[in-house]
C-alpha positions in Angstrom: 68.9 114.8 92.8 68.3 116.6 95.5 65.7 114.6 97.1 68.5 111.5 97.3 70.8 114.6 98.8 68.1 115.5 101.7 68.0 111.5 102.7 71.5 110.7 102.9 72.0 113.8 104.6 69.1 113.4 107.1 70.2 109.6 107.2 74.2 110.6 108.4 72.7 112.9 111.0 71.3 110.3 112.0 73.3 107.8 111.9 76.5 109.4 113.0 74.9 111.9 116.2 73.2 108.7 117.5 73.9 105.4 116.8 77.4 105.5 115.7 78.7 107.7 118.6 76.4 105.7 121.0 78.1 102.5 119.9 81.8 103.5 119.5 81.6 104.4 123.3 79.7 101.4 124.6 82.5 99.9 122.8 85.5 101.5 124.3 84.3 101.4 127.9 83.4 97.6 126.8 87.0 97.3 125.8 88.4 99.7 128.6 87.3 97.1 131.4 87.7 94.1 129.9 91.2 94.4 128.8 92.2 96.4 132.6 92.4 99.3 130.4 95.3 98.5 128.2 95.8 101.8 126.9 96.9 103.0 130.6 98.3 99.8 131.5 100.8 99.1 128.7 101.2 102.6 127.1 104.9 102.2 127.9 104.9 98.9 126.5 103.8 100.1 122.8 106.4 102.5 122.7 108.8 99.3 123.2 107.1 97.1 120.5 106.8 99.8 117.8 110.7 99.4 117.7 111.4 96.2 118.5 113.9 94.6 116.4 113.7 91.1 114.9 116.0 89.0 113.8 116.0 87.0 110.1 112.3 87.7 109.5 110.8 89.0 106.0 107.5 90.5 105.3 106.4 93.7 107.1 107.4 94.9 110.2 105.6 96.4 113.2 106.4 99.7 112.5 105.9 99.7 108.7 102.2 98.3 109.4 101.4 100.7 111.9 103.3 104.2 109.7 100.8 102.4 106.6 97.8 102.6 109.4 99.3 106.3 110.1 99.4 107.4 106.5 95.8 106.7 106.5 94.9 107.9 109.9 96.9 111.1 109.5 95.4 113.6 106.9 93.3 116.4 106.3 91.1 115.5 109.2 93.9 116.8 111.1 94.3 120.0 110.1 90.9 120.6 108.5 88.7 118.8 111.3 89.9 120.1 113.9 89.4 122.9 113.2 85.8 122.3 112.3 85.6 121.1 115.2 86.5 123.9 117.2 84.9 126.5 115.2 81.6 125.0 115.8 81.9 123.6 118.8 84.6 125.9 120.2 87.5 124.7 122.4 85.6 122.3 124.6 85.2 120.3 121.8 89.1 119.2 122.3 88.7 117.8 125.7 86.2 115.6 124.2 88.5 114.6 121.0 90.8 113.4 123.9 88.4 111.4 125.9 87.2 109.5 122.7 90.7 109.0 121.4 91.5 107.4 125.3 88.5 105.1 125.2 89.2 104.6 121.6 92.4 102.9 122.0 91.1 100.1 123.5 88.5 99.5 120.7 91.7 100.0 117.9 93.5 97.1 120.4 90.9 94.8 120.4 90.1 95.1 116.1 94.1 94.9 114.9 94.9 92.1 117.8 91.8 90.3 115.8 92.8 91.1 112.4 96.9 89.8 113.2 95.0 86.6 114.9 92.9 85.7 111.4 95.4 87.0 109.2 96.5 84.9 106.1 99.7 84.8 103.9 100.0 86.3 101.1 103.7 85.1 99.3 105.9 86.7 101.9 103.7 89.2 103.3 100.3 88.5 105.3 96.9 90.5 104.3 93.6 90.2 106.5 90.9 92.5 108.7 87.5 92.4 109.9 85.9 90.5 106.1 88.8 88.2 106.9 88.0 87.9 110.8 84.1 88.0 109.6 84.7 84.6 107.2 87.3 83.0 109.7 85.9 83.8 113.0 81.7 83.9 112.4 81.3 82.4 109.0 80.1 84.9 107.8 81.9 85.5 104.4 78.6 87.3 102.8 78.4 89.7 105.5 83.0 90.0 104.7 81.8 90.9 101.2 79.5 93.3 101.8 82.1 95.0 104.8 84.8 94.8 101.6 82.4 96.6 99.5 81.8 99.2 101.4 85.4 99.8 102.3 86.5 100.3 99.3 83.6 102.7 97.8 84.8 104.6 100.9 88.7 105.1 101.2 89.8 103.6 98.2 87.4 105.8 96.0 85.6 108.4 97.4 88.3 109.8 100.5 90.8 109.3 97.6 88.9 111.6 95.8 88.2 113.7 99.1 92.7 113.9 99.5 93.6 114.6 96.2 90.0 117.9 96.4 92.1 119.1 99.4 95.8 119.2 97.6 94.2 120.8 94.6 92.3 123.4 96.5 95.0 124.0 99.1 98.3 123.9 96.5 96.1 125.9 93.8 95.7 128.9 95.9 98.7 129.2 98.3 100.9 128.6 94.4 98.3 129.5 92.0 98.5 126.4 90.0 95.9 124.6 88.2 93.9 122.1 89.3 94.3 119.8 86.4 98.3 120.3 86.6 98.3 119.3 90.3 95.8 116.2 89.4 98.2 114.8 86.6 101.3 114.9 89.1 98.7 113.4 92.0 98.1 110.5 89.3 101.6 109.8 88.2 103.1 109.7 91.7 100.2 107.8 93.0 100.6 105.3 90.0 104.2 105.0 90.6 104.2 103.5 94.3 100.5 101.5 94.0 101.9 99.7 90.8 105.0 98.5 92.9 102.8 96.6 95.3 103.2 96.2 99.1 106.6 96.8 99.4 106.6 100.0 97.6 103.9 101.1 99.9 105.8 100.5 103.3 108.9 102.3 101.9 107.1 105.4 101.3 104.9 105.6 104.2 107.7 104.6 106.6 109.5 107.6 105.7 107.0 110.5 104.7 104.5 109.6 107.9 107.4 110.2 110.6 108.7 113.5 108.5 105.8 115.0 107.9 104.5 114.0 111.4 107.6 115.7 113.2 107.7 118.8 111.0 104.4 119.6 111.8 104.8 119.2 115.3 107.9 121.2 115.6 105.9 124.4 114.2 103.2 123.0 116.8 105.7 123.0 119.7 107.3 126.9 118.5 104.0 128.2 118.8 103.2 126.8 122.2 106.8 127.8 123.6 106.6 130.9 122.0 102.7 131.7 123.6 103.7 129.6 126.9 102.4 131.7 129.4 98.9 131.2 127.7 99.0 127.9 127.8 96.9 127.6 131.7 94.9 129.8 129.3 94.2 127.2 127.2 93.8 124.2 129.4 91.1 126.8 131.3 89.4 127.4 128.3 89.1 123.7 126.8 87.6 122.4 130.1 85.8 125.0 131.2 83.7 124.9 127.8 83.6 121.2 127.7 81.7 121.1 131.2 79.5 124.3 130.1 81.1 126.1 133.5 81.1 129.3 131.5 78.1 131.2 130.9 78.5 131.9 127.3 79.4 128.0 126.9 76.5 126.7 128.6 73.9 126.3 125.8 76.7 124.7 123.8 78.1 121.8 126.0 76.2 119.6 123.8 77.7 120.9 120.6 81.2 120.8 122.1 80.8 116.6 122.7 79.1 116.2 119.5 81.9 117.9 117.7 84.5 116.8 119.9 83.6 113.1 119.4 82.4 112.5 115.5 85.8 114.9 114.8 88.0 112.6 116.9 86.3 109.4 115.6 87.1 110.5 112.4 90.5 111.5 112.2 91.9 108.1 114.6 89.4 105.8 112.9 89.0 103.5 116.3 86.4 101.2 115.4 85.7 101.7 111.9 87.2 98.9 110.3 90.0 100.2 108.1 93.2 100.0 110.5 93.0 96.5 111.3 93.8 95.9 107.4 96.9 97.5 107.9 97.7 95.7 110.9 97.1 92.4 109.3 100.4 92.9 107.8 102.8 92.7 110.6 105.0 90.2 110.6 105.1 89.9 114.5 105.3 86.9 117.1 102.2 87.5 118.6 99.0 89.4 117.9 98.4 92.0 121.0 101.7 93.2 119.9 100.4 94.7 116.6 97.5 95.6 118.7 99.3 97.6 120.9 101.0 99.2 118.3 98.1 100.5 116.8 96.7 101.3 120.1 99.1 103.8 120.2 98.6 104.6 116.5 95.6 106.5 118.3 97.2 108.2 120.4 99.8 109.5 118.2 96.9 110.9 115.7 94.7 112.3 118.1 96.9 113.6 121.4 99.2 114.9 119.5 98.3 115.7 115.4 95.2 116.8 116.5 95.9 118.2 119.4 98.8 120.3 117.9 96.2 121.7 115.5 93.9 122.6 118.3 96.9 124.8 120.1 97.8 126.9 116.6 93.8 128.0 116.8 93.0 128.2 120.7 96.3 130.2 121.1 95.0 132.7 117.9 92.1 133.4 119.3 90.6 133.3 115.9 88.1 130.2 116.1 85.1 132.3 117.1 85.0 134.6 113.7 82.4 132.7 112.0 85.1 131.1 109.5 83.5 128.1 108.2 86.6 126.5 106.1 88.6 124.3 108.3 91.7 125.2 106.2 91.6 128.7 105.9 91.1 129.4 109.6 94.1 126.9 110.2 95.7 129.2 108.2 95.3 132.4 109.5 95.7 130.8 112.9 99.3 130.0 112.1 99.5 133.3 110.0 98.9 135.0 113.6 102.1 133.3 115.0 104.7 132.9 112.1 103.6 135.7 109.6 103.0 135.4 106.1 104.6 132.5 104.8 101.5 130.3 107.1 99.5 129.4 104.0 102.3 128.0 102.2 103.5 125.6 105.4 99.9 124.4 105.3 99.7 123.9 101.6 103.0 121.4 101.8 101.6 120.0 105.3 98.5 119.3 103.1 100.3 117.7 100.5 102.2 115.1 102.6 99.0 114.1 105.1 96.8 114.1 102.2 98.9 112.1 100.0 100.0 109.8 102.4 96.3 109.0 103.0 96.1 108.4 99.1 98.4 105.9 99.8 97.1 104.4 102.9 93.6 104.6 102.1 94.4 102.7 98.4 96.0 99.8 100.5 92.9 99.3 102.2 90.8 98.3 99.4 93.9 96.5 98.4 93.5 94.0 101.0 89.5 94.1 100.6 89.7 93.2 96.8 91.9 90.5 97.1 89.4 89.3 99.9 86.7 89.1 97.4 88.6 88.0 94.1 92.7 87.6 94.1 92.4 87.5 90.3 95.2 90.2 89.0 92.7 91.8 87.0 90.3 92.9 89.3 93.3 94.1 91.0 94.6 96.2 87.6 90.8 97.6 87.4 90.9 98.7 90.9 94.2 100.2 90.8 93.5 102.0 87.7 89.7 103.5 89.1 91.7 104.8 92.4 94.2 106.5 89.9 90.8 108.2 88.2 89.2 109.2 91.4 92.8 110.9 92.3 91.9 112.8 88.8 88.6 113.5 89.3 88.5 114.7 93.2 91.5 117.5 92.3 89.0 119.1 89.2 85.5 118.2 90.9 83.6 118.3 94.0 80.4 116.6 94.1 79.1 117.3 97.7 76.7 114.3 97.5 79.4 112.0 96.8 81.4 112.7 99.9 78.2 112.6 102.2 77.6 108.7 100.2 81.3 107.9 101.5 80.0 109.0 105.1 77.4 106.7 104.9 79.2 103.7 103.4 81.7 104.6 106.0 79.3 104.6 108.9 77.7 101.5 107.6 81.3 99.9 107.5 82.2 100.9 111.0 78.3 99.9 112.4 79.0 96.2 110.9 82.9 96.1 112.3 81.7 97.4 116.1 78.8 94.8 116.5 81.4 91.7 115.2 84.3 93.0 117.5 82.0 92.9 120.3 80.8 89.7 119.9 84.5 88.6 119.3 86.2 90.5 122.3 86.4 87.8 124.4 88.8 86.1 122.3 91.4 89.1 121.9 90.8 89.1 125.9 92.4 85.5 126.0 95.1 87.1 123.9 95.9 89.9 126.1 96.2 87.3 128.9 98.7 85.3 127.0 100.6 88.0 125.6 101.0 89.8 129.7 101.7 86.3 131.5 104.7 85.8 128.7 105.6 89.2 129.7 105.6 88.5 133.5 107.7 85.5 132.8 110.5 87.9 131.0 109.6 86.2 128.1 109.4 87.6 124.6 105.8 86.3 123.8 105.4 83.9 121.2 101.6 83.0 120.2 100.2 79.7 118.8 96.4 78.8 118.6 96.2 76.1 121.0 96.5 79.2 124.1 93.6 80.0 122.8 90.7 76.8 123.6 88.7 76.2 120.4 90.4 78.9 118.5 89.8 77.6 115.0 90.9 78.7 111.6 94.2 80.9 112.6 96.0 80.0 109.5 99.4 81.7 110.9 99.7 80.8 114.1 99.5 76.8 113.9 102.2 75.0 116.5 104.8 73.9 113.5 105.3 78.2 113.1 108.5 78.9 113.6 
């Protein structure tokens, strides 16, 4: 076994150090120009849309799509890869988080705008993403199949696992209870809200994501007020080590990026192929509106999550002690500005990212199965294989398994990049349309015939009301 170990491993280092980051940047500079840098441009506007009421209409709203993308985006990435992140790379690695995250809203614009344009119904709800955009756009529903595939191996199996390894580990120490006891509650409550379908889905994420997302970030903001004359500090330090201006930080500029970027790209998920399912589900008027809501789905994870996680360890002053487990020097970073009761806050933070990722990550092979057979049984068989991945991640760790889901997820996001690329032009048209409706005072309204030659847009035919 451990000759299949040493290849994956050698083939993610590979894979994720060169071609993936060299790719997801091409990609967001691509994006960057040809949409006038939409994430600068319209960053007010996405703040407008993610509220925006609408009258009569069923199905999923803007914001429930983009807090199901959120339960996803924001887990133990957060807290764990951050700090990672930093403890490898040290603080420079931040200030490259950020740049990727800036560059990397324009690639999340240009795959969810895609997925809401070759989006299908589904009874009174809508499901689709790049296999759907794959089939509908290229033809290429073999190469949809295989994206599926993968997909769900990754965050509907194996990062299920990976969430509910976290909880157990986290939970079990701070409150000394078993693993097993913590995997049976994971299981029933998981079983609870997947059985109840879409709907059930949106209700819980629409509420735990904002909680859990504002608690955390009120601890965040004590600590920075509290430490506010440090703060210059801190800007100093990032940069400075980002650039290799310091002496000690020289050697390790390269480091800092590497850390910086493959940490960021993780925790937003720009790119890879897994928020644009959750996007398909808006129920919206026009397509760059979901886009620019999870353009700013980015943001939110990264600038802020991530960012508020990076200010509890910079301001500690712990990050250069050699501690190699990304929650245990989160903890004793927040233990240095709150006291004692630090491990405990992190355990319940755990719970409510990681779980909320169960959640979102589930949905996303949702969508992916039903791609490749709607039957209701293949449906019951997934559902019931997530709920024993849940079970088996809070007892187990098999560190070959989660370097697989790497690699199925860096295949995933490999496939997704190259088909957005060659499809970019046509969420560029849908930029234009969306911004000259805008200009007009208009509250835009797509149909395909904006679009010339845009084929086999299922939802957004002229007799769409």
């Amino acid at each position: 076994m451990q000759w299949i170990s040493d290849i994956v491993n050698s083939t993610n280092d590979i894979l994720w150090t060169y071609i993936l980051i060299v790719l997801l940047i091409a990609a967001g500079l691509y994006f960057s120009f040809g949409t006038k840098f939409v994430q600068i441009r319209l960053f007010g506007e996405m703040f407008r849309l993610i509220v925006e009421k609408r009258e009569g209409e069923s199905g999923v709203s803007p914001f429930q799509a983009f807090t199901i993308s959120a339960a996803s985006r924001v887990g133990t990435g957060n807290i764990t890869g951050v700090a990672l992140a930093i403890g490898v790379g040290g603080p420079g690695a931040v200030f490259w988080m950020w740049i990727i995250a800036i560059v990397g809203m324009a690639t999340a614009f240009i795959e969810s705008t895609l997925a809401q344009v070759y989006k299908v119904k589904d009874g009174n709800t809508f499901r689709g993403g790049p296999a759907y955009y794959m089939e509908k756009a290229l033809g290429q529903r073999k190469l949809g199949i295989i994206f599926s595939i993968l997909l769900t191996l990754s965050f509907g199996f194996i990062f299920n696992a990976v969430q509910s390894n976290t909880i157990a580990t986290s939970v079990g120490e701070a409150f000394q209870i078993k693993p097993s006891y913590i995997g049976i509650c994971l299981v029933l409550l998981t079983a609870v809200i997947i059985f109840g379908g879409v709907h059930r889905i949106v209700k819980f994420t629409q509420v735990i994501v904002p909680v859990m997302a504002v608690f955390y970030l009120l601890v965040a903001f004590y600590v920075v007020v509290t430490n506010f004359s440090e703060i210059p500090h801190v800007f100093q330090l990032i940069l400075s080590q980002a650039f290799g201006l310091q002496e000690a930080a020289g050697g390790a500029i390269g480091v800092a990026i590497m850390q910086g970027v493959r940490r960021g790209l993780f925790s937003n998920e720009a790119g890879m192929g897994s928020v644009p399912n959750a996007a398909a589900t808006a129920n919206t008027s026009h397509p760059a509106k979901q886009g620019l809501v999870q353009s700013l789905g980015v943001f939110f994870d990264t600038i802020l999550i991530c960012s508020a996680t990076a200010f509890i360890i910079i301001l500690a002053g712990l990050y250069d002690t050699g501690e190699s487990n990304g929650i245990i020097l989160t903890q004793n970073s927040l233990a240095e500005h709150v006291g004692g009761w630090a491990p405990y806050f992190i355990a319940i933070s755990i719970i409510f990212f990681a779980f909320s990722s169960i959640i979102g990550n589930y949905y996303y092979g949702e969508s992916n199965i039903e791609f490749i057979n709607a039957h209701k049984g293949w449906m019951t068989g997934y559902r019931v294989l997530v709920l024993v991945m849940v079970m088996f991640g809070s007892v187990a760790q098999v560190q070959l398994v989660w370097n697989l889901a790497d690699l199925f997820m860096g295949l995933m996001a490999m496939i997704n990049i190259v088909v957005i690329m060659l499809l970019g032009k046509i969420a560029f048209l849908v930029l234009d349309d969306f911004t000259q409706q805008r200009k007009l005072g208009k509250n835009p309204v797509f149909f395909a015939k904006s679009i010339p030659g845009l084929k086999n847009t299922d939802c957004w035919e002229d007799d769409r009301k």
